[in-house]
C-alpha positions as CSV (number, residue, x, y, z in Angstrom):
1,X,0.0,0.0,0.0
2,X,1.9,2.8,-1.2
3,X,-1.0,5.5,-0.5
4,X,-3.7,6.5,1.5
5,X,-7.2,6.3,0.4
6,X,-10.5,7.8,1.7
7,X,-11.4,4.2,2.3
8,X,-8.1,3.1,4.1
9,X,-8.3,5.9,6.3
10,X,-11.7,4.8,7.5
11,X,-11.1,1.0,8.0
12,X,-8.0,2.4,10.2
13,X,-10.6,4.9,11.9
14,X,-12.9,1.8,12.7
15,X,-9.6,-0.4,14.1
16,X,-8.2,2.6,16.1
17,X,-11.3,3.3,18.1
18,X,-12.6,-0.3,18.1
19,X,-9.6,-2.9,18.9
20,X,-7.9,-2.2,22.2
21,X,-4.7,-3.5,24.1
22,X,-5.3,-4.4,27.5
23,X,-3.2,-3.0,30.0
24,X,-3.8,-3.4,33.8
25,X,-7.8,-3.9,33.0
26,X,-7.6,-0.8,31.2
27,X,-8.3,0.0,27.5
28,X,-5.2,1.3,25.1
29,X,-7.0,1.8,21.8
30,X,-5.2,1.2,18.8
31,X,-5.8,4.6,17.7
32,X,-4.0,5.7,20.9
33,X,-0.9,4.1,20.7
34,X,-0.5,5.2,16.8
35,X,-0.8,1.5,15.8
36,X,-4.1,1.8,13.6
37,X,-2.3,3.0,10.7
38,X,0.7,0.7,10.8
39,X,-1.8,-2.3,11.1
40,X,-3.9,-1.5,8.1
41,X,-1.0,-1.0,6.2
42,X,0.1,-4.5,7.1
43,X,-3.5,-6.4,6.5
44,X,-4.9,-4.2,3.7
45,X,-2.9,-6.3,0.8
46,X,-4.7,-9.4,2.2
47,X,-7.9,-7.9,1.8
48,X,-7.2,-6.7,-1.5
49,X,-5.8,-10.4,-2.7
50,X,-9.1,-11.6,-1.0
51,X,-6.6,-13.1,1.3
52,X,-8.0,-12.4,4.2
53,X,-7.6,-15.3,7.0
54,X,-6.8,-15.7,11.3
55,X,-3.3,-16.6,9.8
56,X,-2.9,-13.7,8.1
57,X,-4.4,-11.6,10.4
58,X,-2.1,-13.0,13.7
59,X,1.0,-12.5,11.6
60,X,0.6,-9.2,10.8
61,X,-0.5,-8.6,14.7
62,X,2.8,-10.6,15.4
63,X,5.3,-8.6,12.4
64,X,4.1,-5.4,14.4
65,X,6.3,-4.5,17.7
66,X,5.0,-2.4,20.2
67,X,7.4,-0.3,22.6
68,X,7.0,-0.4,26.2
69,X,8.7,1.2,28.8
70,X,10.3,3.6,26.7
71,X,11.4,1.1,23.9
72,X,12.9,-1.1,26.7
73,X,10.8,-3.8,26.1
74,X,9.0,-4.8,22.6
75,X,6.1,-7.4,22.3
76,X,4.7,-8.2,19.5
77,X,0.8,-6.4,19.0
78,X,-0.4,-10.1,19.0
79,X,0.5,-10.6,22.3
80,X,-0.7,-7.7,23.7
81,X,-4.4,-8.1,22.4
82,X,-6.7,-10.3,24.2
83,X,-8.5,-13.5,22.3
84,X,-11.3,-11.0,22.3
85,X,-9.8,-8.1,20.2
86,X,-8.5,-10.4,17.8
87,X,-11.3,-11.8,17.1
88,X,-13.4,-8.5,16.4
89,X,-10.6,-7.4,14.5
90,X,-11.0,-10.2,12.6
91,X,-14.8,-9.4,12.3
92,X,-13.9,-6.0,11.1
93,X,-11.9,-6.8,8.2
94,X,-14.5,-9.5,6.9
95,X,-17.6,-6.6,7.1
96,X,-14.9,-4.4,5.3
97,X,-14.3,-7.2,3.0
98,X,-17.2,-7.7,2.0
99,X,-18.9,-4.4,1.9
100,X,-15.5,-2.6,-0.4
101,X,-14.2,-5.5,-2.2
């Protein structure tokens, strides 16, 4: 994905304020931690290549690091997102699959 599109920028939108990473019971939204973008830019080419599966999906969560502590310590975004999140994540991208494409 070389560009942005109107269309990109709302299927990040949706993910931002929708998937969260659970920290101490409390709610990190994607959108938040700046990790909307970066995750659409990874999953949108297997939507486009009607590629879209939990494999996919879990390694593009897993390709993405996320800093913590001040870059001390990096997990992967897989790890930080409960069963939960990944699986209306996963939800997401199939109603945005199947409404745009």
């Amino acid at each position: 994905m070389t560009s942005t599109t109107p269309e990109i920028e709302a299927l990040a939108a949706d993910i931002g304020e929708q998937i969260a990473i659970d920290v101490a019971k409390w709610n990190l939204f994607l959108a938040e931690a700046h990790l909307h973008i970066p995750l659409v830019e990874r999953v949108y080419p297997l939507l486009e290549k009607d590629e879209l599966n939990r494999a996919g999906v879990e390694g593009a969560l897993k390709d993405l690091s996320v800093a913590i502590g001040g870059g001390k310590v990096n997990i992967s975004l897989l790890d930080a997102l409960s069963s939960t999140m990944v699986n209306r994540l996963l939800t997401l991208l199939e109603e945005y699959q199947s409404k745009n494409f």
